[in-house]
N, C-alpha and C positions, 0 to 999 in steps of 0.2 A: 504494500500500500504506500500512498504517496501524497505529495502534497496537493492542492488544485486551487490557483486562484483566477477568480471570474470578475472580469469590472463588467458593469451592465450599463447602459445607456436605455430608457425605459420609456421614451421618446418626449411627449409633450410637458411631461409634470417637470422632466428635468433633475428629479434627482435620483442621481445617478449611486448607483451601489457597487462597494468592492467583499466581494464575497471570498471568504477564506475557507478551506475545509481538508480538516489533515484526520489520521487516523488517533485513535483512541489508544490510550497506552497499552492495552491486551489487545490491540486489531481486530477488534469485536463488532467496530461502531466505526462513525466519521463524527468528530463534534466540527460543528458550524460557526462562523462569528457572521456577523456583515456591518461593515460601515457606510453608515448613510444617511442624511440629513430626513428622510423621510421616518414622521412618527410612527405610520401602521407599519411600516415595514423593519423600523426598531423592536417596535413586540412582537412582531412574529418572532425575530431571532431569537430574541429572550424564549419566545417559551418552547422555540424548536430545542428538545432532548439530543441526546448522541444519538443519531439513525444509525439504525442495523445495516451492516455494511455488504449482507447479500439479500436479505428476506423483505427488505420493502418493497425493491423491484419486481418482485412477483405479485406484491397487488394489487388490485383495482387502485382507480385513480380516486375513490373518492374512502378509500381505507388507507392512502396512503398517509404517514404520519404529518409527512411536508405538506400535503397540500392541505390536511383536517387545522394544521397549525396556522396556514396561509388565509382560511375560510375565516378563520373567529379572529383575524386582527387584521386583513387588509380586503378594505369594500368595492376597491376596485377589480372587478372580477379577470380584465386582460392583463394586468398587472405582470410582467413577464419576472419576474426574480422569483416567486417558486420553482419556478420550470427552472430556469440559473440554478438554484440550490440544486436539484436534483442532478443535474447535469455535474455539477463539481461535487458531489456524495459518490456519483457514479463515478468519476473518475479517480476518485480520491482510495475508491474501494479498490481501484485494476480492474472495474469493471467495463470502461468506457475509454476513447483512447482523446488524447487534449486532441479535440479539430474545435474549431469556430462555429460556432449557430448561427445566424443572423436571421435578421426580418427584414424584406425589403417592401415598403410602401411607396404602391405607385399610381 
């Protein structure tokens, strides 16, 4: 397991997020940080747990613990930094290999 850092650009609101996610001292988990001037998106972090570094990606999207943590503290439903978290948990696991994501609006 490895380190994974993600900056996001979230388009209109502008604040933008740098997401940290390394493994857990037994390689059991990934714990999370994120820096970022946005308030819903500060308590998400907080109250994102250390995810489970292979059994989250097997569940559905609405048992996922990222996104049940994403639902009760951030009310913008497109809000793309859960999907970021998940993306750097998965990498972070050796699940997923560092490429780029992007959105392109045209």
């Amino acid at each position: 397991m490895s380190e994974c850092n993600i900056t996001v650009d979230p388009g209109v609101c502008k604040m933008n997020a740098k997401i940290h996610a390394e493994p857990s001292e037994d390689m059991m988990s990934v714990v999370v940080t994120i820096d970022t001037p946005c308030k819903m998106v500060k308590a998400f972090a907080e109250a994102l747990k250390p995810v489970g570094a292979y059994d989250e990606f097997t569940l559905p999207m609405v048992q996922n613990p990222v996104y049940i943590a994403a639902s009760e503290h951030i009310t913008h439903s497109a809000c793309p930094i859960p999907c970021a978290v998940l993306k750097a948990i998965e990498v972070a696991a050796d699940l997923g290999l560092k490429r780029d994501v992007s959105f392109k609006i045209e």
